[in-house]
Residue, then its C-alpha position, 0 to 999 in steps of 0.5 A: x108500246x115499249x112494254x109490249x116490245x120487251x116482253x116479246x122479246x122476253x118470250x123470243x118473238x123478236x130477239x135482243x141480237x136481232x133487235x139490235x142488228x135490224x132495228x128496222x125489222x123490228x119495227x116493221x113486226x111490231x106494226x103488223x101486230x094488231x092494236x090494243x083496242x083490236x085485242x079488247x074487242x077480241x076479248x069481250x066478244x069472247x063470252x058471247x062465242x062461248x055461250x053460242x058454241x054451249x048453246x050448239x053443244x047442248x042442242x046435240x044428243x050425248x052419247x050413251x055411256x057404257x052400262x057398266x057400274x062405275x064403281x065396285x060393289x059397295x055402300x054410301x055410309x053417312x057421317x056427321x061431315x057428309x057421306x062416302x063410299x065404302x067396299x066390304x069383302x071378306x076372305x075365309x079361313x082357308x084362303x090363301x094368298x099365294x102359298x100362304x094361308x091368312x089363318x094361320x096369323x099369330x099375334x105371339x110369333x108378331x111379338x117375337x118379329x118386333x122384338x127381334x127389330x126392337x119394336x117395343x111389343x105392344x101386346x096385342x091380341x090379332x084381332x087388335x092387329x090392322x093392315x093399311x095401305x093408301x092409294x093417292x092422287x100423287x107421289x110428289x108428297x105436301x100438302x096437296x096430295x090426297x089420299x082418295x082411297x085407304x085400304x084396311x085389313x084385319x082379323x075377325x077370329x081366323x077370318x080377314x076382313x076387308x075394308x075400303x074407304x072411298x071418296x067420290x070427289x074431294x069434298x068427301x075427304x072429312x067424311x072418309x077421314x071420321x069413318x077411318x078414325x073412328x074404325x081405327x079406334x078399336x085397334x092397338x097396332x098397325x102394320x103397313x109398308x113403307x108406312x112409316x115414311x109415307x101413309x101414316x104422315x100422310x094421313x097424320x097431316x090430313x086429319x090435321x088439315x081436316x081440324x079431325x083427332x088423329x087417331x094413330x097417336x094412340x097406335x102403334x105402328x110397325x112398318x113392314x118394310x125394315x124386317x123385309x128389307x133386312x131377312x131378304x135384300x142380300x137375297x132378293x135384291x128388290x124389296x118393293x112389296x109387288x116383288x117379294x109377293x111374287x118371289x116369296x109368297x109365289x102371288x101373282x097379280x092379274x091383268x086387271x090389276x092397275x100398276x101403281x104409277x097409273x093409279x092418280x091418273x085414273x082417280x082424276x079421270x074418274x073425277x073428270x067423267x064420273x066414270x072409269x073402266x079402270x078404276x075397279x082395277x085400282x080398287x083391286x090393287x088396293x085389295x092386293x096390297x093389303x093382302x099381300x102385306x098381311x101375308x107377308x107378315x105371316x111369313x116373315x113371322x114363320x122365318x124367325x120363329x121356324x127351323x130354316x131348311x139345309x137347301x135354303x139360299x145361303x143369303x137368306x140364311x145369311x140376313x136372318x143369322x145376321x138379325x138375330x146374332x145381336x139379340x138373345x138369340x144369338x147363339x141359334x145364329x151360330x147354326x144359321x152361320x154355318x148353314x149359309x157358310x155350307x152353301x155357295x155364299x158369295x162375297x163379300x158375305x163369305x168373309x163376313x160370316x168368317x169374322x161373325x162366327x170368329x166372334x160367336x164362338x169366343x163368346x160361346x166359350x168355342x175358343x178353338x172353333x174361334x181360332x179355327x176362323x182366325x186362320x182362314x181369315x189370315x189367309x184370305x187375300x182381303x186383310x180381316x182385322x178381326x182375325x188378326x185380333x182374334x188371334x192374338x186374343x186367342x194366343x194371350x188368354x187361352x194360350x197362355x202364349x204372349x209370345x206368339x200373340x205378338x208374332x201375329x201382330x207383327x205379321x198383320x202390321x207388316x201386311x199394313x205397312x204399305x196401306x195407306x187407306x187402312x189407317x184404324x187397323x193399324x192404329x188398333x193392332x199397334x196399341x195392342x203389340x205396344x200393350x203385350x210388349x210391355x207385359x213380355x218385358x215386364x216377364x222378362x224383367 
C-alpha cells in the first residue's frame, strides 16, 4: 500500500503539499480506490472481452477499398534476400526539366566544376555519372531511421534513365539493399544533394547493419550542395534544392507532389493500411528530386564554363568571380569582378570586391589599377587594411617612394588609434612603418 501511495503521488494524484496539510483526505482517496484483487480480476477478464469484441468485428462486412492501385506502376524483382519493388521511367533526349535539357549533360564541363571545388576529377565518362537521392522514415538520423524508398539517376547515351527501388514493409530492406549494390557496381561517381551529410552515411550504415558490402567505398561522391551554395547563396538566399529548382531552373512541382515533412507520414500509413492515396505522391517527389539534381548539375557546369551575361545579378557574378579568384583561372575573375562592381552590388560585397581587384591587379602585374582600388577603399567609411597596404606597397616597389609609402601608414594608424576591436591591423601596419622607417634612416645615413 505505502508503495501505492508514493507513486500516486508521483504522478499528482495526491500531492506531497496536500498529503501533508490533509492527511486525512488522503486516506479517505485512497480507500475509495478499488483493491488489489478487484484490479487482478479486471486484468484477466481483459483477453476474454478482446477475443468477444474480435469475434463482433470479424462477423461484420469490411468496407471496400477504393479500386485504385496502391502502388505506381512497377515490377517485384527477386534477389537472393528476398524481393522488393522497383519503378523504371525513362526521360528522352529532349526532355526538359524546366529551361534545362537533361541531354545536354558533359562529364568534361563536370570535371571542370570539381576541380573548381577541389574534388580530385575521377575521370569519369557520363554514362559512369548516378544521381541519388533517398526518401526515409524520419529525419532524427541513428540507427532506427530506414530509407524505404532510394532513387537513381543516370545517362544511357543522351537518355536519363530513372530508376526507384522500393520496400513494401520492412523486411524487404536486405533485398532493396543487394539490388541498389549490385546496380551501383557499374558506376564511378555519384552526385547527390547534401549526400554528404545524410544519404550516403545513411546508406553506408545500413549495408553495415544488413552484414552487406558497401558498394560506395569504391565511389566517388560529389555532393551538390557545396557548389550550389557557393555560385548562388549571396544571390539567392535559400539553397534548399526545391528553392534553386524553382529560381533557377524555373521548375515548378505539381499539387501531386508530397512536401518532404509529410513524406514518413505517409510510408507508415501505407505500411498501416497496405494503401495510401499519397504514397504516388512521394514517389514522385522522388523523381523530382533526382531530376532536378541532375539539372542542376547541368547548370552549374554551364555557370563555370560559359561567358556570364553583362545584365546578370551582380551577386551571382560576385559568388563565381569569388570561386574561381583562387584557382588557375584567377585572371577570368578579374572580368567577373568588375561586371558585379558595374552593377547594384550592395555591401558588404562592394568593399569586398574593391580589396580582391586591389590584389588581382597586383598579381596581373596592373599596378595602377591596383592603386586606383587602394584610393577608394581609403576613402570609404569602413577601414580597408588591404588598401592601406596595398598602397604602401604601391608607393615602396612601383614608386620607388618610401617616403610617401610611410605617409600612408601614418594615416591608417591614426584612423586606428582609437579602435580598440581592430587590434591585427594595427599590429600589421605598424611592423610595416617600423620596417620602412628603418630603410629611410639607413638612406638617409
Amino acid at each position: 500500500m505505502a508503495r501505492f501511495r508514493k507513486a500516486l503521488l508521483s504522478l499528482g494524484a495526491v500531492s506531497r503539499k496536500s498529503a501533508t496539510r490533509d492527511p486525512e483526505a488522503s486516506e479517505r482517496f485512497l480507500s475509495s480506490l478499488p483493491s488489489l484483487n478487484d484490479e487482478l480480476s479486471f486484468l484477466r477478464s481483459r483477453p476474454e472481452r478482446r477475443a468477444t469484441q474480435n469475434a463482433t468485428a470479424l462477423s461484420d462486412p469490411l468496407p471496400a477499398l477504393p479500386a485504385l492501385p496502391a502502388l505506381p506502376k512497377g515490377s517485384v524483382e527477386s534477389t537472393p534476400y528476398g524481393s522488393h519493388y522497383v519503378v523504371r521511367e525513362a526521360f528522352p533526349d529532349d526532355h526538359f526539366h524546366g529551361k534545362v535539357r537533361l541531354g545536354r549533360f558533359s562529364s568534361a564541363n563536370l570535371e571542370r566544376l570539381m576541380a573548381l571545388m577541389q574534388e580530385t576529377p575521377c575521370g569519369s565518362t557520363h554514362e559512369q555519372v548516378v544521381f541519388l537521392d533517398t526518401e526515409t522514415t524520419g529525419m532524427q538520423g541513428g540507427t532506427g531511421m530506414c530509407p524505404f524508398l532510394v532513387g537513381v539517376g543516370y545517362f544511357e547515351g543522351d537518355e536519363f534513365q530513372m530508376v526507384q527501388y522500393f520496400i513494401r514493409d520492412f523486411d524487404e530492406e536486405p533485398a532493396m539493399l543487394h539490388s541498389l549494390g549490385e546496380f551501383l557496381k557499374r558506376f564511378r561517381l555519384v552526385i547527390t544533394y547534401n549526400g554528404a551529410a545524410f544519404d550516403v552515411p545513411l546508406l553506408e550504415t545500413r549495408f553495415t547493419l544488413a552484414r552487406q558490402e558497401n558498394p560506395f567505398a569504391g565511389l566517388a561522391h560529389f555532393d551538390m550542395l557545396f557548389p550550389a551554395r557557393r555560385l548562388w547563396r549571396n544571390g539567392h538566399g535559400s539553397c534548399r534544392l526545391a528553392a534553386l529548382e524553382r529560381e533557377l531552373l524555373s521548375f515548378v512541382r505539381g499539387n501531386d507532389d508530397v512536401p518532404g515533412a509529410m513524406i514518413p507520414r505517409v510510408y507508415f500509413d501505407y505500411l498501416q493500411r497496405q494503401y495510401s492515396r499519397a504514397l504516388n505522391g512521394v514517389f514522385k517527389h522522388n523523381v523530382h528530386d533526382v531530376v532536378s539534381l541532375a539539372a542542376l548539375t547541368i547548370h552549374a557546369c554551364d555557370r563555370v564554363t560559359s561567358e556570364p551575361a553583362p545584365l546578370d545579378e551582380p551577386l551571382d557574378l560576385y559568388s563565381l568571380a569569388h570561386l574561381l579568384d583562387d584557382s588557375s583561372e584567377w585572371r577570368r575573375s578579374i572580368d567577373l569582378y568588375e561586371m558585379a562592381q558595374a552593377g547594384d552590388l550592395p555591401e558588404p560585397f562592394r568593399s569586398k570586391t574593391l580589396e580582391t581587384l586591389c590584389v588581382l591587379y597586383r598579381r596581373n602585374g596592373d599596378l595602377d589599377r591596383s592603386y586606383s582600388m587602394c584610393t577608394q577603399l581609403m576613402a570609404a567609411e569602413e577601414f580597408s587594411l588591404i588598401g592601406y597596404e596595398g598602397a604602401a606597397i604601391y608607393f615602396e616597389r612601383s614608386k620607388g617612394d618610401p617616403e610617401s609609402a610611410l605617409c600612408v601608414l601614418e594615416e591608417g594608424l591614426r584612423r586606428l588609434e582609437h579602435d580598440a576591436g581592430r587590434k591585427r591591423p594595427r599590429i600589421i601596419l605598424h611592423a610595416r612603418w617600423q620596417r620602412l622607417q628603418q630603410r629611410v634612416l639607413k638612406g638617409i645615413l
